[in-house]
C-alpha positions in Angstrom: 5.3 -30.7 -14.0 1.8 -31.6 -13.7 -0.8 -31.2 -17.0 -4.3 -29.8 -15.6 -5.6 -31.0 -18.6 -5.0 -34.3 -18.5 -4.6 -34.4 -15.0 -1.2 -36.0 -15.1 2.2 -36.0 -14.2 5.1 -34.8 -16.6 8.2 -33.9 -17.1 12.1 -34.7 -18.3 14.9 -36.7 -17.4 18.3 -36.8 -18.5 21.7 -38.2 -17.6 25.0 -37.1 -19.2 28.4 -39.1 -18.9 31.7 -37.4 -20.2 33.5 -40.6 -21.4 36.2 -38.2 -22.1 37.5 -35.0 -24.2 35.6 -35.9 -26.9 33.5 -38.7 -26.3 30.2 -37.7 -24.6 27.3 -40.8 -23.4 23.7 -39.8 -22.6 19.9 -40.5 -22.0 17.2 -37.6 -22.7 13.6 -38.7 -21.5 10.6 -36.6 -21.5 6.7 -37.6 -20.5 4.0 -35.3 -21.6 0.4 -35.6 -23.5 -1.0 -34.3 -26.7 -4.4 -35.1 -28.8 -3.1 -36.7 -32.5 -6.4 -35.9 -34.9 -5.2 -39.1 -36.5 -6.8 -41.2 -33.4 -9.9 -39.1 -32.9 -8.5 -35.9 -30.6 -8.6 -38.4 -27.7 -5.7 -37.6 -24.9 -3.1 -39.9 -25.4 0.6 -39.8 -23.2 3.7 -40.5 -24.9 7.3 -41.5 -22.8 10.4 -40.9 -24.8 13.7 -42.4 -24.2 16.3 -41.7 -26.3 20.3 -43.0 -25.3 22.9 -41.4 -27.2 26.4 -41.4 -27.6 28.4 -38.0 -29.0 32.0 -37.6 -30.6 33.5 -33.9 -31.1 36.8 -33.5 -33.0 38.5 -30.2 -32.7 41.7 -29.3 -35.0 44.3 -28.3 -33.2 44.7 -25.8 -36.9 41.6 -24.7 -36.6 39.7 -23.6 -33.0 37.0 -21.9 -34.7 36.3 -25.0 -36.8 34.4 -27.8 -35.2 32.6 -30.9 -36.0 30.5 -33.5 -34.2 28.8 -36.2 -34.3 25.3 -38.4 -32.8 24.3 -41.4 -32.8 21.1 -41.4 -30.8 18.0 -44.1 -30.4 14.6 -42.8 -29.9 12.5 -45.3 -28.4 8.5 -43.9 -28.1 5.9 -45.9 -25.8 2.2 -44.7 -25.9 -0.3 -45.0 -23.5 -3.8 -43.9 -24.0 -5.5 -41.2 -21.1 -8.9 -42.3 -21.5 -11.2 -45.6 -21.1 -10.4 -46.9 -25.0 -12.8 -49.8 -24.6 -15.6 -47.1 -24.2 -14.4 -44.5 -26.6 -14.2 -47.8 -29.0 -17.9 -48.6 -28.6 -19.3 -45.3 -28.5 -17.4 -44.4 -31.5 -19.5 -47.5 -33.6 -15.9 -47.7 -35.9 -15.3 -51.7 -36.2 -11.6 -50.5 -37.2 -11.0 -47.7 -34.2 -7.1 -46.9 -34.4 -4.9 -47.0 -31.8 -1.1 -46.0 -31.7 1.9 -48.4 -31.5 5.1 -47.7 -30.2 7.8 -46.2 -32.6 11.7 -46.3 -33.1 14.3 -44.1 -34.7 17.9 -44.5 -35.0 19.3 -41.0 -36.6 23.1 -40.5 -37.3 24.1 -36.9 -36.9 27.1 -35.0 -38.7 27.2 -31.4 -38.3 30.1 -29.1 -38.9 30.3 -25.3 -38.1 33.1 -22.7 -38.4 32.6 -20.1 -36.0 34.4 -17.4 -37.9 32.7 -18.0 -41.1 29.0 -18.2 -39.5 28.1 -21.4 -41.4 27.1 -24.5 -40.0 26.0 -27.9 -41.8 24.1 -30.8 -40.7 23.4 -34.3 -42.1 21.0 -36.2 -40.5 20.5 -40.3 -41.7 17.1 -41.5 -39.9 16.1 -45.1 -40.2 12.5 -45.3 -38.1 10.5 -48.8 -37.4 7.2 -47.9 -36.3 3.7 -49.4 -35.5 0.2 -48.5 -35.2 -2.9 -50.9 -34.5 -6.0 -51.7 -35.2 -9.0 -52.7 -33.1 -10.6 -54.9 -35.5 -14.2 -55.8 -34.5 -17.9 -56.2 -36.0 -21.4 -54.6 -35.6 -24.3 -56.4 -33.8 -28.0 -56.2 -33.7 -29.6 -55.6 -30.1 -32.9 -54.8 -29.1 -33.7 -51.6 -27.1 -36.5 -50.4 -26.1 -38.1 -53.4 -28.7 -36.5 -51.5 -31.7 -33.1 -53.3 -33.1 -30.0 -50.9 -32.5 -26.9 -51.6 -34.3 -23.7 -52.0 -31.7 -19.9 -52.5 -31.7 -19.4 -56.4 -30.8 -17.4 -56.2 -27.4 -14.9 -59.0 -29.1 -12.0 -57.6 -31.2 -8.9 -58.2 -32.9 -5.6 -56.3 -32.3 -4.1 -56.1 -35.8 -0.7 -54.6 -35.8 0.2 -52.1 -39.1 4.4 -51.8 -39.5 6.1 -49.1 -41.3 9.4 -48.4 -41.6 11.6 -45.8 -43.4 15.1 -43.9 -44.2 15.1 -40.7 -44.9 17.9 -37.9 -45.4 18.2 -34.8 -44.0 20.7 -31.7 -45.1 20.6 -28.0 -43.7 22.8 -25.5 -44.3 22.9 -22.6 -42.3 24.8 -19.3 -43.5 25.3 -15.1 -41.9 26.7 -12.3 -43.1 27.7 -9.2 -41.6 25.7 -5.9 -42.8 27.3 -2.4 -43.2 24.6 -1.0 -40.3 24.8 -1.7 -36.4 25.0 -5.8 -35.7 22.7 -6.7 -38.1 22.9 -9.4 -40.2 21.4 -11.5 -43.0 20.4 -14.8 -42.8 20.3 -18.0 -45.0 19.0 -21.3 -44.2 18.6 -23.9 -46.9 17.1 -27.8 -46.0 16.5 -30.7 -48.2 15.2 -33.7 -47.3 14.4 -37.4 -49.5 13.3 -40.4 -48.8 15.8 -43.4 -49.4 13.2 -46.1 -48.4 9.3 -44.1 -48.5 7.0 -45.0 -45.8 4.3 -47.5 -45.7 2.5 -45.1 -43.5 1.6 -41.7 -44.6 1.8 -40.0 -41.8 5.8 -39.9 -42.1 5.8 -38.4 -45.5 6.1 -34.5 -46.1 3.9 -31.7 -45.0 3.6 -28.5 -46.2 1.1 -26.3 -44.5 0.1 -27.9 -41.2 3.0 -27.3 -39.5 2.2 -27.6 -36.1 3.6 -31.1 -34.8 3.4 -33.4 -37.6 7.1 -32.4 -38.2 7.7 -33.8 -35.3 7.2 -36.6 -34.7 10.0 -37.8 -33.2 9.2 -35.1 -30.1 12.2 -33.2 -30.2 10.3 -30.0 -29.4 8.6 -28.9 -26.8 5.3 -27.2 -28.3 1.8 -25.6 -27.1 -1.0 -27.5 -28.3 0.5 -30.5 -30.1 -1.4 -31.4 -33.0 -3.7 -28.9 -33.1 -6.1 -28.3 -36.2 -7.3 -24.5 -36.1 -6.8 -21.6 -33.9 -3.5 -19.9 -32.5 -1.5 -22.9 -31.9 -2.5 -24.4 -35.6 0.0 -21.5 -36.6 2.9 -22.4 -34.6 5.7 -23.6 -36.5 9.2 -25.9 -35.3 12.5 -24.9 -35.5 13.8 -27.8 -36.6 13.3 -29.5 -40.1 11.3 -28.0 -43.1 10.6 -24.5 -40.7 8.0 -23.6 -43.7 5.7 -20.9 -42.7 3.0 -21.4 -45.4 -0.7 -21.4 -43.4 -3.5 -23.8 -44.0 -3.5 -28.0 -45.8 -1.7 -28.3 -49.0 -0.4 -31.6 -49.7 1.9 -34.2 -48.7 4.8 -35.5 -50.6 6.7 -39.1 -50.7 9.2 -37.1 -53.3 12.3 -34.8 -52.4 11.9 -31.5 -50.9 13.5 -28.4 -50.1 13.5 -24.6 -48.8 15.4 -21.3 -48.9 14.6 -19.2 -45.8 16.4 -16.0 -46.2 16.0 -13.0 -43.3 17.3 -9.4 -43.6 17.4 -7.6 -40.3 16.5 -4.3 -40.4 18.3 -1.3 -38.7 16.9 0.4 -35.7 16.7 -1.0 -32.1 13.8 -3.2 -32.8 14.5 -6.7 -33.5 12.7 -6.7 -36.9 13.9 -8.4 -40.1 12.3 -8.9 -43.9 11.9 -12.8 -45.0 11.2 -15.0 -47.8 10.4 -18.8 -47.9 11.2 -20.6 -51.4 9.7 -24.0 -51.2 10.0 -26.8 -53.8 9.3 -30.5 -54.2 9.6 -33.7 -56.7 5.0 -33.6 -57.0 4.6 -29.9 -56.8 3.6 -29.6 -60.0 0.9 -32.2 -59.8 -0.7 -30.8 -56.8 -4.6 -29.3 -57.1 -3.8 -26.4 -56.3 -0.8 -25.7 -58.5 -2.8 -25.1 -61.8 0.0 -23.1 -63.3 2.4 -26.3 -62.8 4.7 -24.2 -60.9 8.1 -25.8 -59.5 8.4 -23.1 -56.5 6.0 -21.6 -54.1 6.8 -18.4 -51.8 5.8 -16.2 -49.1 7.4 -13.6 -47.2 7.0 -10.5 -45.1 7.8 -9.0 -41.5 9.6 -11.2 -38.8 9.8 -10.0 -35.2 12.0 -11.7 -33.6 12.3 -11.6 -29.8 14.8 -13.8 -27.6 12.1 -16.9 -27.1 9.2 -16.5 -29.6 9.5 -15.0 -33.6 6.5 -14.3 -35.2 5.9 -14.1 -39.2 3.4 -11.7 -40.4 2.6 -12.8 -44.0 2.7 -9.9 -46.8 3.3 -11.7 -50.0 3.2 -15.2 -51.5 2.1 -17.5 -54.4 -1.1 -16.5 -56.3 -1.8 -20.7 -56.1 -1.4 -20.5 -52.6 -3.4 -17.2 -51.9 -6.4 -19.3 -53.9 -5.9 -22.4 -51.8 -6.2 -20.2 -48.4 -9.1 -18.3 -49.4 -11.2 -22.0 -50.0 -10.6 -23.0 -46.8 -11.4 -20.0 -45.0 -8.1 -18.0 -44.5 -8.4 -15.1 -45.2 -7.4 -12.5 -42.7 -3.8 -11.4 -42.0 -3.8 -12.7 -38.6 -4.7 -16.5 -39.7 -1.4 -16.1 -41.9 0.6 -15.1 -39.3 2.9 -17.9 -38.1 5.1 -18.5 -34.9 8.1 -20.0 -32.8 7.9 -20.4 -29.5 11.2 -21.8 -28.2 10.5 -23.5 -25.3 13.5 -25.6 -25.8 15.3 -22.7 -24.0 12.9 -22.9 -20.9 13.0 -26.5 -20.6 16.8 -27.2 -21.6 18.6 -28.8 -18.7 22.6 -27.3 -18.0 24.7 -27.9 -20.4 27.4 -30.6 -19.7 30.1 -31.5 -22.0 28.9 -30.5 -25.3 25.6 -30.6 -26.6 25.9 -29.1 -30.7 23.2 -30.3 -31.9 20.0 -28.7 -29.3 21.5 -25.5 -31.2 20.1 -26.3 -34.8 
């Protein structure tokens, strides 16, 4: 693929090896760009490479009941898409950030009965990651016989480590309704941190959705990182999935959501929603004056075979407030979306692959 943006070349690699039956060994690699508002919107490539290896166990009792397993290593390299030395001096910041390379090791455990449409998955993830800092000082120059303060050519790389381990649980849940092939959905996920993060970055958002969940680049998104607009509203399938609109707060505590969908009948592939979202600090946050432990919204989803798009009707009176103060106010701005371009982009399946379905 080639980026006219950026005006690079892109794309994904992957190799799979069928060790045997139930033992599956494999590379995914993928090379694309995106503008992090944590380094100043500058256009910045990122190379993933991430081995894995795969078990599947199948009782023999039990077809319809299956469970797997991942261990997978998800190594990130960075390179920046723009003269940094310039963009450093111009930007007069003696401590202009630049991004480190980043490493994940997640173990996987998901099991799912076919017949009973219920699947869980536990996901350990232990991440080592690094970001620098172009440590430098002003200087005094004359131009034009008036002294002008500059950035000092001379700098120091200083290197900032973080590391983590955090849990992951979804459970995912259908049942049958008396009317056509409709169903109703439940999807619960919590999530806490077993070691926090010395970087912030890693810890919980809710609101901001786009990206930041992320972070390990599992998803193939639109606009990466973006901070207003159409794509600010896009959401990812994988993790938290919380459709609240706008910058609420970050936690280092527990946290956890109830998405529930009710399809409605009809040919149209409409269905009623509600988000319940609670944490271990919602209580202190600024907007929360009521010191409520739960925040909701719900309304309309459409749902059509590669995108679904939320249209907000209801939600928290806290949150409502929150919106309104930073300028959200019309029904459009609220409305959220998935584009799954995971379907596009995913390569053939070989051997078994359980976990590209969560």
């Amino acid at each position: 693929m080639y980026g006219f943006g950026s005006k690079n070349i892109f794309g994904v690699a992957n190799a799979d090896f069928i060790l045997n039956e139930a033992t599956q060994l494999g590379l995914e690699s993928k090379r694309f760009s995106f503008e992090p508002a944590l380094i100043g919107r500058e256009n910045i490539l990122y190379t993933k490479f991430q081995p894995y290896l795969r078990w599947q166990y199948k009782s023999s009792a039990q077809k319809s009941f299956d469970r797997f397993m991942e261990l997978n290593f998800n190594n990130q390299f960075f390179e920046e898409n723009f003269n940094l030395l310039s963009k450093r001096k111009a930007s007069l910041n003696p401590k202009y950030p630049k991004m480190g390379n980043r490493f994940f090791q997640v173990l996987k455990y998901k099991a799912a009965n076919k017949n009973k449409n219920q699947a869980i998955l536990i996901e350990l993830e232990h991440a080592i990651t690094f970001n620098k800092i172009l440590q430098g000082r002003f200087d005094t120059i004359n131009v034009d016989r008036n002294p002008t303060i500059v950035l000092d050519d001379e700098f120091t790389e200083i290197s900032k480590r973080s590391s983590h381990l955090k849990l992951n649980l979804s459970c995912t849940k259908k049942f049958p309704l008396p009317y056509g092939n409709k169903k109703i959905k439940f999807r619960y996920f919590f999530s806490t941190f077993i070691q926090k993060p010395d970087d912030e970055f890693f810890n919980y958002w809710v609101g901001q959705n786009n990206g930041f969940f992320d972070y390990r680049f599992d998803e193939y998104l639109l606009g990466r990182g973006a901070e207003n607009g159409f794509f600010y509203n896009q959401i990812t399938k994988k993790g938290l999935q919380s459709k609240f609109i706008g910058r609420f707060f970050q936690s280092d505590d527990w946290i956890s959501n109830l998405n529930t969908g009710v399809e409605l009948p009809g040919i149209l592939p409409v269905a009623l929603y509600l988000e319940v979202l609670s944490s271990g600090n919602l209580k202190n946050q600024y907007f929360n004056s009521a010191k409520s432990p739960l925040i909701y919204n719900g309304g309309l989803c459409l749902d059509f075979k590669l995108a679904k798009i939320y249209v907000n009707l209801f939600q928290s009176k806290n949150i409502t407030s929150s919106q309104q103060i930073q300028g959200i106010n019309d029904l459009s701005e609220k409305m959220a979306f998935i584009f799954d371009l995971n379907k596009i982009l995913r390569k053939p399946k070989v051997g078994f692959h359980p976990f590209n379905e969560q």
